[in-house]
C-alpha positions as CSV (number, residue, x, y, z in Angstrom):
1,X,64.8,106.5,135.6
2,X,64.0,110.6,136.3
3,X,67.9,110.8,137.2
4,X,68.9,108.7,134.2
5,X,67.1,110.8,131.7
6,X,67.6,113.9,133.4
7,X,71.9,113.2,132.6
8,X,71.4,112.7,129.3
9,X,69.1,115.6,128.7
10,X,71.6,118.1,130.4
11,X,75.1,116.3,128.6
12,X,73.3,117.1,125.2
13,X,72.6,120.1,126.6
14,X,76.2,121.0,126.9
15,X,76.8,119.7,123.2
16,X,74.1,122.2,121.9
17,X,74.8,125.1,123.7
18,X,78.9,125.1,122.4
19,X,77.7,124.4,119.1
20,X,76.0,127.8,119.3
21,X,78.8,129.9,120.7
22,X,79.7,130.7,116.9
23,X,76.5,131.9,115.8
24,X,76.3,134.3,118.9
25,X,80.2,135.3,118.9
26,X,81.3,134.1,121.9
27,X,84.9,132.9,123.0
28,X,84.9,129.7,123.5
29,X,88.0,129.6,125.9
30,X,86.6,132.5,127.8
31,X,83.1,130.8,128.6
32,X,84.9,127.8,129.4
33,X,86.7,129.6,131.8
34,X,83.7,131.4,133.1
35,X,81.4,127.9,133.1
36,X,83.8,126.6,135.4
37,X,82.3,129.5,137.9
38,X,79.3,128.4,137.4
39,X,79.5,124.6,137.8
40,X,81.6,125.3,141.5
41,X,78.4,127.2,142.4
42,X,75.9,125.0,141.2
43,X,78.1,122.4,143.2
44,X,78.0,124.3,146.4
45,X,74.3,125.2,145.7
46,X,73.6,120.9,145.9
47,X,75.9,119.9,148.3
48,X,73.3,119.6,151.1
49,X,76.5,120.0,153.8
50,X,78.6,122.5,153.4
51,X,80.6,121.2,156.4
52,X,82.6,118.4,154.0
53,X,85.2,121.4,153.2
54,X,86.5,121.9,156.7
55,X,87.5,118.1,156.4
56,X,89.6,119.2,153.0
57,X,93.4,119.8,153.2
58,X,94.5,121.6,150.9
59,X,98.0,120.8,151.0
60,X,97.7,116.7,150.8
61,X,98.9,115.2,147.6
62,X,95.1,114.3,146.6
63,X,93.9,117.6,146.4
64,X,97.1,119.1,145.0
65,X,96.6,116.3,142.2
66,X,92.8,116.9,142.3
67,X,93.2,120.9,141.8
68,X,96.0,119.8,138.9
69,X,93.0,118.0,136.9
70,X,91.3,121.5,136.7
71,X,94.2,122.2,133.7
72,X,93.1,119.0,131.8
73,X,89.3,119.6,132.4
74,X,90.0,123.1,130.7
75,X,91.7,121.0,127.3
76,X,89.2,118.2,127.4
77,X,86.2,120.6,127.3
78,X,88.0,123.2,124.6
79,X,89.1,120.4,123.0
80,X,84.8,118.9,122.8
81,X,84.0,122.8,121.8
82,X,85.9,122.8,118.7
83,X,85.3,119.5,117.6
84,X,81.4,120.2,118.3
85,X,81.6,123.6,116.3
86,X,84.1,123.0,113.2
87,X,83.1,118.8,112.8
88,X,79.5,118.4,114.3
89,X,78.0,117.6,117.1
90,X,78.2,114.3,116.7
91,X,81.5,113.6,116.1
92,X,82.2,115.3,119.5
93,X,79.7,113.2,121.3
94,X,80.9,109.9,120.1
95,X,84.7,111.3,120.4
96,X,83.9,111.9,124.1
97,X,81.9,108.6,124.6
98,X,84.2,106.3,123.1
99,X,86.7,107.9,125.1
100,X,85.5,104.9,127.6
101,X,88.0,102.6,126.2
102,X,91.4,104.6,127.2
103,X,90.1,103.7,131.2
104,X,88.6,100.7,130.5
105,X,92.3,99.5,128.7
106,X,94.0,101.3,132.1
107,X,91.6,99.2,134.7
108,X,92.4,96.1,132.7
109,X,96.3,96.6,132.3
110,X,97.5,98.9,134.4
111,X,95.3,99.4,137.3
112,X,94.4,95.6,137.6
113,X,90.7,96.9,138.7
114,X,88.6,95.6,136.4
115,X,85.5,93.1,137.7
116,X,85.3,91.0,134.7
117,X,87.6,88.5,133.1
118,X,87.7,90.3,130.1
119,X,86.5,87.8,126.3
120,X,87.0,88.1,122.6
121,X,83.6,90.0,122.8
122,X,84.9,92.4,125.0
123,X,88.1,93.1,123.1
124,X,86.2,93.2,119.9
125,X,84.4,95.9,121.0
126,X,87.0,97.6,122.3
127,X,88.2,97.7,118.5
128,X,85.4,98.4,117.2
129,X,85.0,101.9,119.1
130,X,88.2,103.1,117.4
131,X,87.3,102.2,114.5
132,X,83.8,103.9,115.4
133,X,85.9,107.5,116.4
134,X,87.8,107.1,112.7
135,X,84.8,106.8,110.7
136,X,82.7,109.2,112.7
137,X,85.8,111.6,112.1
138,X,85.5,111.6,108.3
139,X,84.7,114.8,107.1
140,X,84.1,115.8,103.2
141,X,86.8,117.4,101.5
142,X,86.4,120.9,100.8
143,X,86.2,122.3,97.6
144,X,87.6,125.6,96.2
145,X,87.7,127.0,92.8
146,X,91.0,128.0,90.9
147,X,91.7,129.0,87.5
148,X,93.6,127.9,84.5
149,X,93.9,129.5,80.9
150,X,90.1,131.4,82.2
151,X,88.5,127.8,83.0
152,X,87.4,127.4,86.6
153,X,88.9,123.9,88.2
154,X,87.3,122.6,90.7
155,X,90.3,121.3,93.1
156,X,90.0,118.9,96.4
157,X,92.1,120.7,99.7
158,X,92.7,117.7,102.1
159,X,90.7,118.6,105.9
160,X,92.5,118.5,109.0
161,X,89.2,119.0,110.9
162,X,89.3,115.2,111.8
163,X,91.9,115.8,114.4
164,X,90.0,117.2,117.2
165,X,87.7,114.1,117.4
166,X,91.2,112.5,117.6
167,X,92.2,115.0,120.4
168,X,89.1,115.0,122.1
169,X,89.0,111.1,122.5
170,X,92.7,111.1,123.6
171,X,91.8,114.5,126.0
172,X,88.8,112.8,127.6
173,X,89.7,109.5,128.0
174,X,92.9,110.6,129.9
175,X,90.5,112.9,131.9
176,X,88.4,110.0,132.8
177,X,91.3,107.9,133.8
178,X,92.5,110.0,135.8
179,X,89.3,110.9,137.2
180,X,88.9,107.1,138.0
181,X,92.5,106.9,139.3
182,X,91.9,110.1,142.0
183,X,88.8,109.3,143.1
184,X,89.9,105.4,144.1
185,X,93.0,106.3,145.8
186,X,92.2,110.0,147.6
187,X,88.3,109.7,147.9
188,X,85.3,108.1,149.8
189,X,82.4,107.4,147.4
190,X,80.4,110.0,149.5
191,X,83.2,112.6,148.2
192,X,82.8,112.9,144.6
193,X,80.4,116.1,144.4
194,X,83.4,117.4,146.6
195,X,85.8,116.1,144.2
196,X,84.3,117.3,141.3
197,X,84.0,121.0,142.7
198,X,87.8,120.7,144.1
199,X,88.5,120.2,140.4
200,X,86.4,122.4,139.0
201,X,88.7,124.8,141.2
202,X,91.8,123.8,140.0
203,X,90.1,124.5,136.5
204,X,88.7,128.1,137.7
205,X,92.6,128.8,138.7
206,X,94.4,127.5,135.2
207,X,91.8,128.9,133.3
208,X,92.0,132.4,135.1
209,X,95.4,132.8,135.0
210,X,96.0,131.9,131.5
211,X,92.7,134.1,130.3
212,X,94.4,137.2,132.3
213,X,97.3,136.4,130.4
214,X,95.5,136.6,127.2
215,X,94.0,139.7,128.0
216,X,97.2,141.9,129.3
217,X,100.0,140.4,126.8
218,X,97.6,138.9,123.9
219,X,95.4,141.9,123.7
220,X,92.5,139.9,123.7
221,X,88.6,141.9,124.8
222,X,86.5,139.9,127.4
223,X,83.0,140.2,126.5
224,X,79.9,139.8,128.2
225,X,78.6,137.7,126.0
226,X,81.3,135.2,126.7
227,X,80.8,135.5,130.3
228,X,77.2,134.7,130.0
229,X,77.8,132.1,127.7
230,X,80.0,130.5,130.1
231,X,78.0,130.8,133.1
232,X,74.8,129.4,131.2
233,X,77.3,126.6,129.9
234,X,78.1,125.7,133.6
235,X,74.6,124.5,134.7
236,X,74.5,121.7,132.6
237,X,77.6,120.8,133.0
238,X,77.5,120.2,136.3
239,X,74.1,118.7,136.7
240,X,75.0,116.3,133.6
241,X,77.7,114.5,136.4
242,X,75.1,115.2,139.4
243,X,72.3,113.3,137.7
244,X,74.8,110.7,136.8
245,X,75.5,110.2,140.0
246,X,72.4,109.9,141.2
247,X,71.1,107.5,138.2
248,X,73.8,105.4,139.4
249,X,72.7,105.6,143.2
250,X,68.7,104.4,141.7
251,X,71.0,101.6,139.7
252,X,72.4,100.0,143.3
253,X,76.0,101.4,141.9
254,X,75.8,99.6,138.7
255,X,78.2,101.7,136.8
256,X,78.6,98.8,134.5
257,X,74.9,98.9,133.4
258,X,74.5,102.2,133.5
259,X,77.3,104.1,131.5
260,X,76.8,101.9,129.0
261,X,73.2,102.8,127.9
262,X,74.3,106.4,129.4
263,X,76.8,106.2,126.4
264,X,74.4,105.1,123.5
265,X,71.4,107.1,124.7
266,X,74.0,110.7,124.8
267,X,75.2,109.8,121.1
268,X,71.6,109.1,119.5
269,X,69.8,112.5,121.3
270,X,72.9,114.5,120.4
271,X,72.7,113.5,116.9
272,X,69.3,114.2,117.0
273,X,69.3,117.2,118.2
274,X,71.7,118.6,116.1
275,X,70.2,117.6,112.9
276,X,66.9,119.7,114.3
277,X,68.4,122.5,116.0
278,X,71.0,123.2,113.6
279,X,70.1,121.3,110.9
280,X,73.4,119.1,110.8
281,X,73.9,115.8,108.3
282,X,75.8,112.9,108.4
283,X,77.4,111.1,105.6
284,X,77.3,107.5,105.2
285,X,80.7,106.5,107.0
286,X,79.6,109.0,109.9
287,X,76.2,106.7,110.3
288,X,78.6,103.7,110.1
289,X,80.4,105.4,112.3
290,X,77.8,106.1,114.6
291,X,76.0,102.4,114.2
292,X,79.7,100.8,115.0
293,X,79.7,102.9,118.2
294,X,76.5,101.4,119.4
295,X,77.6,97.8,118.7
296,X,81.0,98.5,120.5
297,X,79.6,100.0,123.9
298,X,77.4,96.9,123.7
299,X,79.9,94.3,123.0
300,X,82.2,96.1,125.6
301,X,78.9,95.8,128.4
302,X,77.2,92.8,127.0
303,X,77.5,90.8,130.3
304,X,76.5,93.7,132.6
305,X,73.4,94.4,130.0
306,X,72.4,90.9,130.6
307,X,73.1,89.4,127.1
């Protein structure tokens, strides 16, 4: 249960921490970059043998396509950063969460992996998580103040701030599907720290190149406050996964049981936090929103969950 906790603790972790990169002025892109550094070291740091990297060849098509991921790890988590700083925290947490239902549809239809004959229950809940993500997305309209004949109007200007929670659920459910997909067809179960820090690589490279690009031809200033940021950043990151792997070990595997309560449990304590830390509030269709997720991860897991 120490494991299980612990990856919840350190995934809102990550939440909070890119919610506060605004406050502090830090780059967002550039820390990402930078917390990719950091999670490849922490990795190292855990792996207790080092000697799994002779075994890797690094011209085979799984770690080409493994060192390709890094470029959609670098979206996915931009993509969580926005939506946790210009929406709130918890859109961005149940964007990312309900993300479960792009692999789960790809296991079912396309993969033909799935370990349950899938019920009306099931698919229910499948619709009920996107209908969880729109309502969770809804943002007031903002409000600005024009002038006519010397009276101020008050007029309503239409938000495009709920596409990221859009982008992020498309970004990391294709992540996690292609996760799923790489790890099944390239990778031992005993391989996914290495996987994850053979990704994080690929991320390190993408991310390098494009942030030296930025800085040569975009003219753009690398602070070390960005760097830090990033490096902090990549700590929790990477022990968010770590413990999750290891909650799963303490759960004999079940990844049915677990990610489902993972799910729930990450969306509650990030709302949570976020309303204390940085004193965030929800309307009524984001509380729907947020409610509706619960009931869909459930419905989705209800026979793993024992109901």
């Amino acid at each position: 249960m120490l494991y299980f906790l612990l990856a919840v603790i350190f995934t809102v972790a990550l939440y909070m921490i890119m919610r506060a990169y605004p406050r502090y002025q830090v780059n967002s892109f550039h820390a990402v970059v930078f917390n990719y550094y950091s999670c490849v070291v922490t990795g190292l740091f855990l792996t207790p043998d080092l000697k799994a990297f002779q075994e890797i060849q690094w011209n085979s098509e799984g770690t080409l396509l493994t060192l390709a991921l890094g470029t959609l790890f670098v979206i996915a988590f931009m993509s969580i950063g926005l939506t946790a700083q210009k929406v709130s925290v918890t859109a961005a947490s149940l964007a990312g969460n309900m993300s479960l239902v792009i692999p789960v549809l790809f296991g079912l239809l396309i993969f033909k992996n799935t370990n349950k004959d899938f019920t009306l229950l099931n698919y229910a809940g499948l619709l009920i998580a996107l209908a969880a993500l729109a309502l969770g997305a809804i943002q007031k309209q903002q409000k600005t103040t024009e002038f006519e004949d010397g009276q101020p109007l008050r007029v309503s200007v239409i938000s495009y701030a709920w596409l990221l929670p859009v982008f992020t659920f498309l970004a990391s459910g294709t992540n996690n599907t292609l996760i799923n997909y790489l790890t099944m067809s390239y990778y031992r179960p005993e391989q996914t720290t290495l996987f994850m820090i053979i990704a994080c690589s690929g991320a390190i490279l993408i991310g390098t190149l494009v942030l030296l690009y930025k800085i040569v031809f975009g003219g753009e200033k690398l602070e070390l406050r960005s760097v830090i940021g990033g490096l902090i950043l990549g700590v929790p990151n990477f022990l968010s996964l770590y413990f999750l792997l290891l909650a799963l070990g303490s759960f004999g595997n079940s990844a049915a049981f677990v990610f489902p309560i993972y799910n729930i449990l990450s969306m509650l304590v990030s709302s949570l936090a976020a309303w204390i830390l940085y004193k965030e509030k929800l309307n009524n269709l984001n509380r729907l929103g947020l409610a509706l997720a619960v009931v869909a991860i459930v419905l989705i897991s209800y026979q793993e969950l024992g109901f």
